[in-house]
VMD Tcl script that builds the backbone (N, CA, C; Angstrom):
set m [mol new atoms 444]
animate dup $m
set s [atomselect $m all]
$s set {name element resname resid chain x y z} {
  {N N UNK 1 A 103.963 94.472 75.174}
  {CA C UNK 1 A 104.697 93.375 75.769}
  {C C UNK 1 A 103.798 92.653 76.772}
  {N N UNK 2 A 103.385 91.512 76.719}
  {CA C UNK 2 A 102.367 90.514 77.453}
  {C C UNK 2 A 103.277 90.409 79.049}
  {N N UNK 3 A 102.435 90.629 79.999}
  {CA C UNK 3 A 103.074 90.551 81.386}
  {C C UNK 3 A 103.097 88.679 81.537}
  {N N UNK 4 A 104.167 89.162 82.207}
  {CA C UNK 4 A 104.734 87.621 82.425}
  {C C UNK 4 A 104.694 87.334 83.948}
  {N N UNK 5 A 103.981 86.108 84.697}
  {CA C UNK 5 A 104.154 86.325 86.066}
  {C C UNK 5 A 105.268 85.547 86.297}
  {N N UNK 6 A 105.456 85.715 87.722}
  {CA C UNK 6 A 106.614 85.369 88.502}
  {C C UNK 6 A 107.175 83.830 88.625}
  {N N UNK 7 A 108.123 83.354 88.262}
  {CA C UNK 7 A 108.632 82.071 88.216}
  {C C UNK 7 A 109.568 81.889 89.298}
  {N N UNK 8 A 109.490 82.490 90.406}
  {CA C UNK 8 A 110.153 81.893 91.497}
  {C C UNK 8 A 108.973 80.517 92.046}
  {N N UNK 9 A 109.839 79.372 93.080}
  {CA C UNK 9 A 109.179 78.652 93.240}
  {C C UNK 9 A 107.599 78.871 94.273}
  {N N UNK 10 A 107.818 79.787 94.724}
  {CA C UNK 10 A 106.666 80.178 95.865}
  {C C UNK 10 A 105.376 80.740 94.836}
  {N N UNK 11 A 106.057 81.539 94.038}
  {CA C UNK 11 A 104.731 81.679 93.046}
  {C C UNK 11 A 104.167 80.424 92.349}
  {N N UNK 12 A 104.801 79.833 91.530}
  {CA C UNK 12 A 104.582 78.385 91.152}
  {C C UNK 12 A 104.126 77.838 91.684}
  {N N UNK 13 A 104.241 77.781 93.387}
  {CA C UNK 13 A 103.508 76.462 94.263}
  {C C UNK 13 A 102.052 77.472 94.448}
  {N N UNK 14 A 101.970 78.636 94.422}
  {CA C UNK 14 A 100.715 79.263 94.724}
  {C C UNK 14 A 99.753 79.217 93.260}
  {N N UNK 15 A 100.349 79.554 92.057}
  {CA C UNK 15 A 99.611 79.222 91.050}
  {C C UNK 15 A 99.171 78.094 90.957}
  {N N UNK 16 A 99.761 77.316 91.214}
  {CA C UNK 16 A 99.282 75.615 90.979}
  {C C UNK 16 A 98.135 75.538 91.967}
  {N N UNK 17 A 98.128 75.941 93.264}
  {CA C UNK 17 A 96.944 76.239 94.035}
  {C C UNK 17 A 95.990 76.638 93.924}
  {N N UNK 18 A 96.352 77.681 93.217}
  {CA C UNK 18 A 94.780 78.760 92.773}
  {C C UNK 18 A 94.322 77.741 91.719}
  {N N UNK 19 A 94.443 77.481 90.775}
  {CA C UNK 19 A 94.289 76.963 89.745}
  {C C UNK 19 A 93.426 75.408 90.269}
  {N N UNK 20 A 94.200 74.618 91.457}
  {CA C UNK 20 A 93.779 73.237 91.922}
  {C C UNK 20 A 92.205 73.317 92.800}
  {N N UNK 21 A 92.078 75.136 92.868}
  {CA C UNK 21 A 91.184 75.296 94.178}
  {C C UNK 21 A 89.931 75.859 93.573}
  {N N UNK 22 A 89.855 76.199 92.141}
  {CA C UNK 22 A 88.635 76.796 91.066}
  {C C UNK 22 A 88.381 75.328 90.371}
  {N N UNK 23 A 89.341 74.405 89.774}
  {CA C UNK 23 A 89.336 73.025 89.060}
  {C C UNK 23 A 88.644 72.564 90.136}
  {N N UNK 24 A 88.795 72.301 91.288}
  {CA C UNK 24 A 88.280 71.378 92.257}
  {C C UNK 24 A 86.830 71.855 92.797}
  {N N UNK 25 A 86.717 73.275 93.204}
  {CA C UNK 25 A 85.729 73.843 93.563}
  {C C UNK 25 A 85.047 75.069 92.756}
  {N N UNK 26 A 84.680 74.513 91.649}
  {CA C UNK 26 A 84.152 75.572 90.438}
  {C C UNK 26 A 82.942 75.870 90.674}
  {N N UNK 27 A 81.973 76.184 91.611}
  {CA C UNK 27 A 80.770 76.736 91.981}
  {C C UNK 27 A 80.874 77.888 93.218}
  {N N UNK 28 A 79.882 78.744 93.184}
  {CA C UNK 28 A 80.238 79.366 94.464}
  {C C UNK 28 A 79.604 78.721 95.667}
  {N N UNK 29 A 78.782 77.672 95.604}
  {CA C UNK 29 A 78.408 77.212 96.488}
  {C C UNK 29 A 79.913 76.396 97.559}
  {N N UNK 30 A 80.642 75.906 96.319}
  {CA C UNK 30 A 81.612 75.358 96.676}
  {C C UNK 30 A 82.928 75.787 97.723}
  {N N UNK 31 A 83.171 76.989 96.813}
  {CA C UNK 31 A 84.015 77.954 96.833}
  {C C UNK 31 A 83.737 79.092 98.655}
  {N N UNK 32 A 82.118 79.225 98.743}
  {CA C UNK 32 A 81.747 79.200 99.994}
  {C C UNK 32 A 82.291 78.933 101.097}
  {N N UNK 33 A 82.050 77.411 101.081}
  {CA C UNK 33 A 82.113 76.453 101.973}
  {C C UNK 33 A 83.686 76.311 102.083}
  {N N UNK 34 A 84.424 76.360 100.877}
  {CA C UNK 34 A 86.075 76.135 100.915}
  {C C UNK 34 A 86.622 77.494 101.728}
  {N N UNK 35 A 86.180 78.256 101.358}
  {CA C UNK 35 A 86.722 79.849 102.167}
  {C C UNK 35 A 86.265 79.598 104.022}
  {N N UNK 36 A 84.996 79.048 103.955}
  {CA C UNK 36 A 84.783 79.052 105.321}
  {C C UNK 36 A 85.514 78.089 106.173}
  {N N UNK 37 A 85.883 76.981 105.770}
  {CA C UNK 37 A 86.699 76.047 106.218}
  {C C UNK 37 A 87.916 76.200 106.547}
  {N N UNK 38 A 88.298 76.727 105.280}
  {CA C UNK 38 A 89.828 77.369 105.444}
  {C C UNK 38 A 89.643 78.766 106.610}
  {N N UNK 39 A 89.213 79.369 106.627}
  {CA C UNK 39 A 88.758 80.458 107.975}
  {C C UNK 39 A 89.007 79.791 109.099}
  {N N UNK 40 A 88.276 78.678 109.197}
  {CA C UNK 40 A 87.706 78.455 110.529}
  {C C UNK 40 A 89.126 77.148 110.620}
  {N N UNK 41 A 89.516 76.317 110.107}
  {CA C UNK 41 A 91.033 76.099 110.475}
  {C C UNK 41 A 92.056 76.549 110.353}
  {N N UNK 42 A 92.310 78.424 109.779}
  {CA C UNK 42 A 93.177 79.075 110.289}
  {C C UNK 42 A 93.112 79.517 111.709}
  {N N UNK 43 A 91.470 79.783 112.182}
  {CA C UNK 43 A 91.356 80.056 113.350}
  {C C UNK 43 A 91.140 79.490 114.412}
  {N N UNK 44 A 91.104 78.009 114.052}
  {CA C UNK 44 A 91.291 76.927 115.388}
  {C C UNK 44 A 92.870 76.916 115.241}
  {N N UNK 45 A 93.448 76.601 114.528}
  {CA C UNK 45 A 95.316 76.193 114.556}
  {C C UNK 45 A 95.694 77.972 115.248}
  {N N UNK 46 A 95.386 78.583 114.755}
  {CA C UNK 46 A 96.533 80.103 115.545}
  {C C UNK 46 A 95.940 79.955 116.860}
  {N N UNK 47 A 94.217 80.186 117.073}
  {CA C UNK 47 A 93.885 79.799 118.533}
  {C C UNK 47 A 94.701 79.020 119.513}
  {N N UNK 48 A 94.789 77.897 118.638}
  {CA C UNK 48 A 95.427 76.716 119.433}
  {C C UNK 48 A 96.758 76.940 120.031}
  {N N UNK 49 A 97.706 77.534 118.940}
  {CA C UNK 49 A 99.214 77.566 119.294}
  {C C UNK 49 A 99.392 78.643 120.384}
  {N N UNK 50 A 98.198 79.945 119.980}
  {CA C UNK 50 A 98.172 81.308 120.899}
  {C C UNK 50 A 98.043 80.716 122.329}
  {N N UNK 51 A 96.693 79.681 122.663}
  {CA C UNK 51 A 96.570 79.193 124.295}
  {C C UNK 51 A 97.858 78.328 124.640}
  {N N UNK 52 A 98.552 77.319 124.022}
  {CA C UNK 52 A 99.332 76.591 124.500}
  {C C UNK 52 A 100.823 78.077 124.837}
  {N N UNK 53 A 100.843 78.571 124.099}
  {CA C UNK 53 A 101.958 79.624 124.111}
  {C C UNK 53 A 101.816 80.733 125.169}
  {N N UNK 54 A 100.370 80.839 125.269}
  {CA C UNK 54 A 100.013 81.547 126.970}
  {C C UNK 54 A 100.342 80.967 127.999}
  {N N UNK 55 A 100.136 79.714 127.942}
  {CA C UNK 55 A 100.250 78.920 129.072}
  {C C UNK 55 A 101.893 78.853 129.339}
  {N N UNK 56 A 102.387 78.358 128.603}
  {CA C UNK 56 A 103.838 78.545 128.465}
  {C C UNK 56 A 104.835 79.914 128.607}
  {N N UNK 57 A 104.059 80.802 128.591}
  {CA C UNK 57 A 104.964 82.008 128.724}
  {C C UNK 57 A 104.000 83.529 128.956}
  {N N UNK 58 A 102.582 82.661 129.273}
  {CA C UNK 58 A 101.251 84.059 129.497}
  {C C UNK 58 A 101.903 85.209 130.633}
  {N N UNK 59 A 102.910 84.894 131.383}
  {CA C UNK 59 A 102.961 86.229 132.371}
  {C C UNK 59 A 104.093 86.827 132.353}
  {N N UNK 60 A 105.083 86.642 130.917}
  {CA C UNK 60 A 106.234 87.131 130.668}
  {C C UNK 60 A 107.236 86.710 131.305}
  {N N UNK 61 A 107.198 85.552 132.589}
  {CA C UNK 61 A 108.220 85.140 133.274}
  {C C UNK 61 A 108.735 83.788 131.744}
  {N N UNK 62 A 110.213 83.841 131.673}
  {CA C UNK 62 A 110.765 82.964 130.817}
  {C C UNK 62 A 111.896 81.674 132.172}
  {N N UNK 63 A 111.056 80.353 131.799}
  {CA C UNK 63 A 111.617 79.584 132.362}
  {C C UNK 63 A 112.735 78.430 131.433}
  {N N UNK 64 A 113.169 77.791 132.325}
  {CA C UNK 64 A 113.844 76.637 132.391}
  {C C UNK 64 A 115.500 77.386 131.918}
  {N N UNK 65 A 115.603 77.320 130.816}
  {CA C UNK 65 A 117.305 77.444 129.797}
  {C C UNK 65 A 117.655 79.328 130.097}
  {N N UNK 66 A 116.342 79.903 130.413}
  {CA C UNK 66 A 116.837 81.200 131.186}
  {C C UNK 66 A 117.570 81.566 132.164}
  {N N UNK 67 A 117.815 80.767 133.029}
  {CA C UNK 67 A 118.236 80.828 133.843}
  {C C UNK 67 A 119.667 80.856 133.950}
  {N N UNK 68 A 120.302 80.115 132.844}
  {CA C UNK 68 A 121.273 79.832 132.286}
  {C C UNK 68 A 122.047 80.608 131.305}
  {N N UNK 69 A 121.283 81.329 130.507}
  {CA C UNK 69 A 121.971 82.493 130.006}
  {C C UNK 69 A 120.633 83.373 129.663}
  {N N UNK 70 A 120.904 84.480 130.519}
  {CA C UNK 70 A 119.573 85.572 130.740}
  {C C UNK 70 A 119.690 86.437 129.196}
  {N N UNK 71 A 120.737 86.671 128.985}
  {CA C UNK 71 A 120.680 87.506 127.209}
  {C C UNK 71 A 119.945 86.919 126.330}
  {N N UNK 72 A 120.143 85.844 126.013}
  {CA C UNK 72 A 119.822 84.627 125.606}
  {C C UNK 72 A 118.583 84.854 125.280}
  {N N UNK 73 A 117.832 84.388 126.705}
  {CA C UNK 73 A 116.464 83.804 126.761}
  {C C UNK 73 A 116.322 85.095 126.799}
  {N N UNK 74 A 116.570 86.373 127.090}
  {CA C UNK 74 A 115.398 87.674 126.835}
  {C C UNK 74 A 115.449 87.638 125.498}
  {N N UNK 75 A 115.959 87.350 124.547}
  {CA C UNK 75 A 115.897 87.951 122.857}
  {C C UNK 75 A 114.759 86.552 122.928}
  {N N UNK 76 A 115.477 85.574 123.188}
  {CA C UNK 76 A 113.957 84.958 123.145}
  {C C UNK 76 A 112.733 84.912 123.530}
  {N N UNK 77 A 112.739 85.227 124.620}
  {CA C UNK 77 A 111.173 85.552 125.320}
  {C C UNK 77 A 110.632 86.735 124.449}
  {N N UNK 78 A 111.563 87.724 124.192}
  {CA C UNK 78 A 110.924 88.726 123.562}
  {C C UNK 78 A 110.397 88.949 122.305}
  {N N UNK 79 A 111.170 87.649 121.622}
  {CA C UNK 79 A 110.478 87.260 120.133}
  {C C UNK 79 A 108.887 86.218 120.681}
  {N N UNK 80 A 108.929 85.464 121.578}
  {CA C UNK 80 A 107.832 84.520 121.636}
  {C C UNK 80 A 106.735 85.850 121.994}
  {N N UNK 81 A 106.781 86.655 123.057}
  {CA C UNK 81 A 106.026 87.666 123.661}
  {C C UNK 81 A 105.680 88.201 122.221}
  {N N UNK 82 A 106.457 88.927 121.468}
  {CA C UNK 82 A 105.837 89.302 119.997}
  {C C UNK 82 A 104.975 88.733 119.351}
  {N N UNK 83 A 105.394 87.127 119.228}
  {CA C UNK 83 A 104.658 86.011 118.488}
  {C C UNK 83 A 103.289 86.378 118.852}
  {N N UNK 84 A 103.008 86.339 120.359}
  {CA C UNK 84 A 101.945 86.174 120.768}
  {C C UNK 84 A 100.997 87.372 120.660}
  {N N UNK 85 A 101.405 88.428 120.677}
  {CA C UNK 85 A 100.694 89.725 120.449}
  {C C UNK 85 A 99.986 89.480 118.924}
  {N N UNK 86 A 101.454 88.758 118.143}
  {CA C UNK 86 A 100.939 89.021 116.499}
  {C C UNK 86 A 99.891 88.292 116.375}
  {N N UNK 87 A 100.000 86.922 117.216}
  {CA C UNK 87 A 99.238 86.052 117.013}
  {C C UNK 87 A 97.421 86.147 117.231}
  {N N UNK 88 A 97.151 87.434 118.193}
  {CA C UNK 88 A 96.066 87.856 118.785}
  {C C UNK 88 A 95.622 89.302 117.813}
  {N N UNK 89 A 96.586 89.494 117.100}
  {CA C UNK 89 A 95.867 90.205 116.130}
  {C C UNK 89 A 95.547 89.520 115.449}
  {N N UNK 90 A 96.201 88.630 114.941}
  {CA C UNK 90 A 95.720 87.420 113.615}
  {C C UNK 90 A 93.996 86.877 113.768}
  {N N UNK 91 A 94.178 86.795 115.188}
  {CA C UNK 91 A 92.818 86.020 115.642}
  {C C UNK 91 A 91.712 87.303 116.058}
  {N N UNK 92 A 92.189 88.421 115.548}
  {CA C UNK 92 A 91.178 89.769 116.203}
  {C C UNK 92 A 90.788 89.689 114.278}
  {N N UNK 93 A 91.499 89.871 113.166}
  {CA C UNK 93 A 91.767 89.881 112.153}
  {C C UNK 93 A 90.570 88.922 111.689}
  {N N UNK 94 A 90.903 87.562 111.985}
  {CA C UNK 94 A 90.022 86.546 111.496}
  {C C UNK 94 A 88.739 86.425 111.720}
  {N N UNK 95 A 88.120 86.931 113.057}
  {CA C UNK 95 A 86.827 87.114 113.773}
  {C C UNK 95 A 86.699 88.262 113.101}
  {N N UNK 96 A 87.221 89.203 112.606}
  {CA C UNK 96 A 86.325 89.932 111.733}
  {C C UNK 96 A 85.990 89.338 110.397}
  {N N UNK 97 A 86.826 88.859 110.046}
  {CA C UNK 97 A 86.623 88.200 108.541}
  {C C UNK 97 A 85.769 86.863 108.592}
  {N N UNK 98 A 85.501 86.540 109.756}
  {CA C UNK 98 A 84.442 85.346 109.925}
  {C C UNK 98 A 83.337 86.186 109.667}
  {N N UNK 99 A 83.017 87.336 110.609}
  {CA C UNK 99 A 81.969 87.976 110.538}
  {C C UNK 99 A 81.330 88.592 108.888}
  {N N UNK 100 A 82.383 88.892 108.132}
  {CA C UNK 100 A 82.090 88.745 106.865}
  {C C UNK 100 A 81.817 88.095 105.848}
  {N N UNK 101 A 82.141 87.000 105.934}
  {CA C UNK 101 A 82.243 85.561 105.353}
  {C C UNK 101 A 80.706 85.180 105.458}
  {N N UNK 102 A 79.944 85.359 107.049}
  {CA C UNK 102 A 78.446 84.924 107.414}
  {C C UNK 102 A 77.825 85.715 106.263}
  {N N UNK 103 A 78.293 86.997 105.822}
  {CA C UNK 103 A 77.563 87.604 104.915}
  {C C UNK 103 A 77.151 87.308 103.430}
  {N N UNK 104 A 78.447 86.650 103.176}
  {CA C UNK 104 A 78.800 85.696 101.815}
  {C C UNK 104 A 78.338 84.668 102.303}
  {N N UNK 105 A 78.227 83.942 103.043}
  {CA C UNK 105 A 77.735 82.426 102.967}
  {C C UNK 105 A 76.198 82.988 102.735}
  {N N UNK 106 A 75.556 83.458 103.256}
  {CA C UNK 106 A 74.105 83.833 103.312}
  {C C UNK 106 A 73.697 83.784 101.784}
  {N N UNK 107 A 74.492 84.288 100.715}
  {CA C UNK 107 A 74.060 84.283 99.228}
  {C C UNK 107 A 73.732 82.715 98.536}
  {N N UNK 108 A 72.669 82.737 98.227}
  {CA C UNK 108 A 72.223 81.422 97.550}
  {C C UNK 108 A 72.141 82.101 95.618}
  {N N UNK 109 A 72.579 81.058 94.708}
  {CA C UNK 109 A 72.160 81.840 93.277}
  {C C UNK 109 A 71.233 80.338 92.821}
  {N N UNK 110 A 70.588 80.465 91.815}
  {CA C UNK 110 A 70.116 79.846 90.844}
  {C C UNK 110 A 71.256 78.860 90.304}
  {N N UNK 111 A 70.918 77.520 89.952}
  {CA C UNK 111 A 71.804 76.644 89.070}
  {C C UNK 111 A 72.255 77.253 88.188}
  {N N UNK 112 A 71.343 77.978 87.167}
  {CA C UNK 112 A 71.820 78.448 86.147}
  {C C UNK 112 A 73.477 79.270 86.288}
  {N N UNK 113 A 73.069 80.079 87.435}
  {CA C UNK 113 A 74.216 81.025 87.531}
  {C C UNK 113 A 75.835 79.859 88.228}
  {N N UNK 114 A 75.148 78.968 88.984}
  {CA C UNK 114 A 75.891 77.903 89.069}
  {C C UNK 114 A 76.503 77.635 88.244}
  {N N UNK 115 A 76.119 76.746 86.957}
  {CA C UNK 115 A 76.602 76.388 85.480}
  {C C UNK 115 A 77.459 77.566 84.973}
  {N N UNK 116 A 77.227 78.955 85.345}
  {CA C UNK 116 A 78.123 79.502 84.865}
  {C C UNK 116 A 79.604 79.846 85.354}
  {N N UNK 117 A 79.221 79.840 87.006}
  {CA C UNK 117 A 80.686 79.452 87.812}
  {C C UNK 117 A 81.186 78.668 87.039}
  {N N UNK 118 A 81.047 77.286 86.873}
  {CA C UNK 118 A 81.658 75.679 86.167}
  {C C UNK 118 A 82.224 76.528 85.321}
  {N N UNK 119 A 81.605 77.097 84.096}
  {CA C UNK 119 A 82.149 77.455 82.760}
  {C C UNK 119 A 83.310 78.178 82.990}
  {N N UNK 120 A 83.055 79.543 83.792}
  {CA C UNK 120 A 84.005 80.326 83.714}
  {C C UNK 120 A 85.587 79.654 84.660}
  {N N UNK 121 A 85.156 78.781 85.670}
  {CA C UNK 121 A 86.671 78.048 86.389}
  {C C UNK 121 A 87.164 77.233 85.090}
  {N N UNK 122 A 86.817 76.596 84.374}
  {CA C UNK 122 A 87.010 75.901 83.807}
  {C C UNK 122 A 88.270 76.918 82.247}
  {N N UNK 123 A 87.759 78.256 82.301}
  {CA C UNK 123 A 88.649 79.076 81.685}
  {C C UNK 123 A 89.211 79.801 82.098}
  {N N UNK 124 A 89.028 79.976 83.701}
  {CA C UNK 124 A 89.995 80.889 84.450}
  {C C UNK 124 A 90.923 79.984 84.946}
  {N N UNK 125 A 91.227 79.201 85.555}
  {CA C UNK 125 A 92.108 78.195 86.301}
  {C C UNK 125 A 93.356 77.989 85.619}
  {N N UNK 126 A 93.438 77.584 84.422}
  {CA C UNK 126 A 94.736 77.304 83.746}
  {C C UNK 126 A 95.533 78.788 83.338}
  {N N UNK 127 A 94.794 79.827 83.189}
  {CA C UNK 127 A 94.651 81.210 83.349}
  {C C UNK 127 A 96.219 81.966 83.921}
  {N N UNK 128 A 97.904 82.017 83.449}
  {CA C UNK 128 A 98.545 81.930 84.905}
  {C C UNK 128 A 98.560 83.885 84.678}
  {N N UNK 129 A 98.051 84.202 83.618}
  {CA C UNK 129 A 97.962 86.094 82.908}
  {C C UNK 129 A 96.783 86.261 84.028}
  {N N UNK 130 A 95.903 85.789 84.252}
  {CA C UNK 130 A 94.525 86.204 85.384}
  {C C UNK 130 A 94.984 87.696 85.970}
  {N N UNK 131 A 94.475 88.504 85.869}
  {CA C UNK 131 A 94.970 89.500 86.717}
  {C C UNK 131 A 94.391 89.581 88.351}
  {N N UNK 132 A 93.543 88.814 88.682}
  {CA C UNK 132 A 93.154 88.328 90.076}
  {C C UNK 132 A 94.416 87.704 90.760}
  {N N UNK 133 A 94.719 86.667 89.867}
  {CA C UNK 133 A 95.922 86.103 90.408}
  {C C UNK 133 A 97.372 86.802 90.552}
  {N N UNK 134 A 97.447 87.641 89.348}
  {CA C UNK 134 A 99.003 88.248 89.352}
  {C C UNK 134 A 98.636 88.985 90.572}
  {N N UNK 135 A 97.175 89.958 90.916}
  {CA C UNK 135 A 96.961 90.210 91.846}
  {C C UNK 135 A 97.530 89.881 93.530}
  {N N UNK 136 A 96.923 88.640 93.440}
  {CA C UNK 136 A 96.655 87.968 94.411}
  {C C UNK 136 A 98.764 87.256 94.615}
  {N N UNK 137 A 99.602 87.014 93.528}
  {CA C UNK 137 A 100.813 87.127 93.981}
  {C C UNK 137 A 101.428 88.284 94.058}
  {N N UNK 138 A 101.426 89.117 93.528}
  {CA C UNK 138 A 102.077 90.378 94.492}
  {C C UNK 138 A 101.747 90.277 96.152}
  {N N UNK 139 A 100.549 90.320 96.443}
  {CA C UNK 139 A 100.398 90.372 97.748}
  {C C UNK 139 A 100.980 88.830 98.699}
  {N N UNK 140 A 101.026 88.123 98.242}
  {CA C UNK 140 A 101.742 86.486 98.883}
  {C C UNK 140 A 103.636 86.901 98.545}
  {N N UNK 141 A 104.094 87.371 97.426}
  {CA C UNK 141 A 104.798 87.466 97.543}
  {C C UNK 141 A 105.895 88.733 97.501}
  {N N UNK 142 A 104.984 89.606 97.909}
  {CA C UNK 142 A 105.590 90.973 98.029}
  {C C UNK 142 A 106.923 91.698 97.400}
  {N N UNK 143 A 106.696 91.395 96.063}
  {CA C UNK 143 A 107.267 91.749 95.650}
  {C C UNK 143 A 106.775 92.191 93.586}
  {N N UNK 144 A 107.065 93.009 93.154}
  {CA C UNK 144 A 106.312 93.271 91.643}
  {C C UNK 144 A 106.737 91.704 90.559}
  {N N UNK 145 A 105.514 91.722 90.207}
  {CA C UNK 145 A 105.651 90.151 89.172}
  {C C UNK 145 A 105.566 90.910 87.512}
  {N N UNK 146 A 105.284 92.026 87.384}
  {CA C UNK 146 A 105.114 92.903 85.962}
  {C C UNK 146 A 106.657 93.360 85.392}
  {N N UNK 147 A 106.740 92.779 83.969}
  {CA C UNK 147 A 108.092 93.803 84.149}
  {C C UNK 147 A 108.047 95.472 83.980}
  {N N UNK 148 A 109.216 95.946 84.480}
  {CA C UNK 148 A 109.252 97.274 84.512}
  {C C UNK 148 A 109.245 98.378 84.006}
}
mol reanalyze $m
mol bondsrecalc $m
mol representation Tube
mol addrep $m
């Protein structure tokens, strides 16, 4: 029985992705540079929201609408206070994976092997059986895409 992947819409919008992101960037030179980018503006945007969200609530005191109903604003402060912890692992997370990435960017190949990236995106992309990808949605959408 041929595995069938997942047809909820979140998989769909992620297949169409994978697929738009090998069509568009079919070299590894490409593919490089797309991973590092995407790195480095996951880790300016969480940076960003983490300092403005320090500033706003860095010493656990919860202002303004707290004051007003204290139950309230503790379930809230205590979800933002979470946010922010998660958010500093995210960014402990990513600085390691930058640090890995320098390792992969460092690889240069031959055109030849180039030309063969092209070939093979060009038959992996439309691909939705890929087992990289069924891969790669289980883990986005946590949940089994194989039937049982």
């Amino acid at each position: 029985m041929p595995e069938e992947p997942c047809q909820c819409p979140d998989c769909q919008r992620f297949y169409r992705e994978h697929d738009r992101l090998i069509r568009e960037n079919p070299t590894l030179r490409q593919q490089q540079e797309l991973n590092w980018a995407a790195l480095q503006a996951f880790r300016t945007l969480a940076g960003r929201v983490l300092d403005e969200l320090q500033k706003l609530h860095g010493d656990g005191a919860v202002e303004g609408p707290a004051a007003v109903a204290p139950g309230a604003a503790a379930t809230e402060s205590d979800g933002v206070q979470q946010a922010m912890a998660d958010l500093e692992n995210i960014n402990a997370h990513l600085f390691s994976i930058e640090a890995l990435m320098e390792r992969i960017f460092d690889v240069r190949v031959p055109e030849a092997v180039e030309q063969k990236f092209r070939e093979v995106a060009g038959e992996l992309a439309p691909d939705p059986l890929n087992a990289d990808r069924l891969r790669l949605n289980r883990l986005l959408h946590q949940t089994p895409d194989l039937p049982g």
